[in-house]
N, C-alpha and C positions, 0 to 999 in steps of 0.2 A: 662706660663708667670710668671715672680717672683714678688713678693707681694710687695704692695705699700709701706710698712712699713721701710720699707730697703733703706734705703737710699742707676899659675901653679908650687904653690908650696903650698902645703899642712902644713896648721895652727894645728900641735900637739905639743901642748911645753910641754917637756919634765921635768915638775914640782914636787916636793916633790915625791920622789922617783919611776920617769919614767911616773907617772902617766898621761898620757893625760889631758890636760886644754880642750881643742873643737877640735871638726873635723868634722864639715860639713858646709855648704854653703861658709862655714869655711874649705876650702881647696882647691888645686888645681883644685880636681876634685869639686870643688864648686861652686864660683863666678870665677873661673878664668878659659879659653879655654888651652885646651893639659894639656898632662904631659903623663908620661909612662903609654904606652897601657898594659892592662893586658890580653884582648885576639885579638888572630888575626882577619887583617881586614876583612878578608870574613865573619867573626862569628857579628862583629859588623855591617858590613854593609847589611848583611841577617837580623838582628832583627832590625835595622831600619827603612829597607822598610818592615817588618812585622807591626810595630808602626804605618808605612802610610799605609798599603793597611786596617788597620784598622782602622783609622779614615776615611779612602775615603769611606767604605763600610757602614762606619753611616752616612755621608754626614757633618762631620764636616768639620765647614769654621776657627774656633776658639777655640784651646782647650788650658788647662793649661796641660805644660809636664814637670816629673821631672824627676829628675836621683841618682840612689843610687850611689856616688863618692868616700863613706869611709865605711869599714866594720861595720855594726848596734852597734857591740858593743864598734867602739873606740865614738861612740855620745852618747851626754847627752839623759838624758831618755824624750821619748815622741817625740823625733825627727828619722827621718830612712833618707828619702832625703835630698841630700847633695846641691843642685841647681833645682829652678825651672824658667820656660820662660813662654813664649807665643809659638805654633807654631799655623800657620797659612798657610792656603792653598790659593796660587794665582799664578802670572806667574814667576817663575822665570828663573836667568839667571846662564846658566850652565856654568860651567871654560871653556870649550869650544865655548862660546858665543851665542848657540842657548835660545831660549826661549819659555820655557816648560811649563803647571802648574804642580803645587806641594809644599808640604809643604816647607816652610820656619821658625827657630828657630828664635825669637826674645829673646835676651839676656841680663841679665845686666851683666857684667865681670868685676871682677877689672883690674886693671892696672899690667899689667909685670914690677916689679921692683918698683912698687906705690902702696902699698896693699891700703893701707888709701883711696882711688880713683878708679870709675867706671868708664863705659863709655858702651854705648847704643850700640849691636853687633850684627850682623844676621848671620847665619850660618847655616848648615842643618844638617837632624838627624842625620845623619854618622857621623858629626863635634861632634855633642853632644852629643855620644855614644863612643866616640874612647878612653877616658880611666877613665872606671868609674870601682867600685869595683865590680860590677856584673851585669849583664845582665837582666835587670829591669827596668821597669818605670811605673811609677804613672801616670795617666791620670784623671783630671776633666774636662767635655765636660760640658762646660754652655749651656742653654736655648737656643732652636733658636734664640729668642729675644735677649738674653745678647749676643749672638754670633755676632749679627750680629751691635750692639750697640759697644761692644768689637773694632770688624773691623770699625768701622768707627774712633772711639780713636784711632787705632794704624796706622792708614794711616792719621792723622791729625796733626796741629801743636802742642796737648795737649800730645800726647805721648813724646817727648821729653822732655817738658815743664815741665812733673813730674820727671822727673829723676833730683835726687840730688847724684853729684859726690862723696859726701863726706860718704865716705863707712864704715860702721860698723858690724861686723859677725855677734853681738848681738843687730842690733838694733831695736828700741824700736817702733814699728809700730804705737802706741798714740800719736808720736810729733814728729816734723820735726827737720832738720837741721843732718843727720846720716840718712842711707838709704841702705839696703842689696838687692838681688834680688827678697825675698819673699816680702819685704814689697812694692817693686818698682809693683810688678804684683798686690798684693791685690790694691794700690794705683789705681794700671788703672783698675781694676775691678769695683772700687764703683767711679771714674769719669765716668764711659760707665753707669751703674746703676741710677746717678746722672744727665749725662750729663754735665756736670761740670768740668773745670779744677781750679776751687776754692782750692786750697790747704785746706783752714783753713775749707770749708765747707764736704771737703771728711776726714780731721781727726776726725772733731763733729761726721759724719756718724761710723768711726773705733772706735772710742770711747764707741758709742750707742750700736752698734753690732757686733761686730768682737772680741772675746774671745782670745787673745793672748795666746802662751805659753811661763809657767815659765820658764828658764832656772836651771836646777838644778845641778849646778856645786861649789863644795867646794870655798867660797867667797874670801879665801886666793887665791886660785888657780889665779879666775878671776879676781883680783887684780895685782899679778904679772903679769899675762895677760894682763893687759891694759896697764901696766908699760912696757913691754918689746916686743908687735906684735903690731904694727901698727895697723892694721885692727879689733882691739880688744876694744873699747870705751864704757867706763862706764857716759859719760858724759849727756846722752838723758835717762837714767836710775835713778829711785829714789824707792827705797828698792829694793824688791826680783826683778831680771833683768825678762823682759820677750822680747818675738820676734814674727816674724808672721812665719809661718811654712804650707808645701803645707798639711799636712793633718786638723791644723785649718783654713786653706784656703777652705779644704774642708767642713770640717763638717759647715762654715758660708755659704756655697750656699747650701748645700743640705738644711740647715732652711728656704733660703728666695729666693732661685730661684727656684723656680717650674720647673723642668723637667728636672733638671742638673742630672749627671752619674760622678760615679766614678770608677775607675777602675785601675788594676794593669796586664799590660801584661808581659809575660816572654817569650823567646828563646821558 
């Protein structure tokens, strides 16, 4: 039980000589669904259902899953995942129209041709493995409790209800109005936590608890960055830029959820 206390086009700009400005969440393979596959789909669709026959075999209903989308070293330090979701196990509906249970990815994605812009997107692991830089993923499996508080937020009208369109690679998980897909997940984590879809009362909770990371990229850089990629805003930002990220995603539950797991599977 956790403690009562607690409340598809890849962004590298090519700046001051070649040097990458970001790339992750901050990329195709980030907040946005496709782009070129890097291995074939038998390889991707084998460590998918490896992802599921491994969360069915813990009896997760609700975990957080991430994906490495860009090589560790074109990202700034202290980051590796490049997109993180919700997936979630219940019944779904296969392209062929039957209805199955099995995992489902819930996603935030920007927009094709709108970086500046999200929008709320379900998909499945094969969707969200089909082209990432390597065959990887990050898994935090909340509490029974949170899991199951989780699923109640995400088949409710408060899941929608937090998603803010207005997209930022670097945004600022302390304050509203810019919103990336790590901040969108921590967001519905501490409303399921809260029970709350209070905006103002789940950022007092990020503020209280939630350790952001710095962003530590040359401020020239990130400057022409916001002047020149849409999806690049310094405006929810004041000094050193900071963001939410799945692995301070993680290290804030493993303090204040009792019985959460972390985990990285591979091929």
């Amino acid at each position: 039980m956790f403690r009562s206390t607690i409340r598809a086009c890849c962004l590298v700009l090519p700046l001051l000589g070649g040097t990458p400005l970001l790339a992750a969440n901050y990329s195709a393979n980030g907040s946005q669904p496709g782009a070129k596959a890097t291995f074939a789909p038998e390889q991707v669709a084998a460590f998918a259902k490896k992802v599921e026959y491994t969360l069915a075999a813990k009896g997760v209903r609700v975990a957080i899953l991430a994906r490495a989308g860009r090589p560790p070293a074109e990202l700034p330090p202290g980051m590796y995942y490049t997109h993180v979701a919700f997936i979630v196990y219940s019944e779904i509906i296969t392209h062929d129209g039957r209805h199955l249970p099995g995992y489902a990815v819930h996603n935030l994605y920007q927009l094709a041709g709108q970086a500046d812009r999200s929008t709320l997107v379900q998909d499945f692991p094969v969707d969200f493995f089909s082209a990432v830089a390597q065959l990887e993923a990050g898994v935090i499996i909340p509490s029974v409790e949170l899991q199951q508080r989780l699923l109640q937020v995400i088949t409710s009208p408060t899941y929608p209800a937090l998603h803010d369109p207005h997209y930022s690679v670097i945004a600022n998980p302390y304050t509203v109005g810019l919103q990336n897909c790590t901040e969108f997940v921590l967001d519905v984590l501490v409303a399921a936590i809260y029970q709350t879809q209070d905006i103002q009362q789940i950022k007092a909770a990020e503020n209280s608890y939630f350790v952001a990371q710095t962003v530590e990229v040359n401020p020239l850089k990130l400057m022409l960055g916001a002047l020149f990629a849409a999806d690049v805003a310094l405006s929810d930002q004041s000094g050193i830029p900071v963001t939410a990220t799945f692995e301070k995603i993680g290290e804030f539950l493993r303090q204040y959820d009792v019985g959460s797991e972390m985990l990285t599977l591979l091929p």
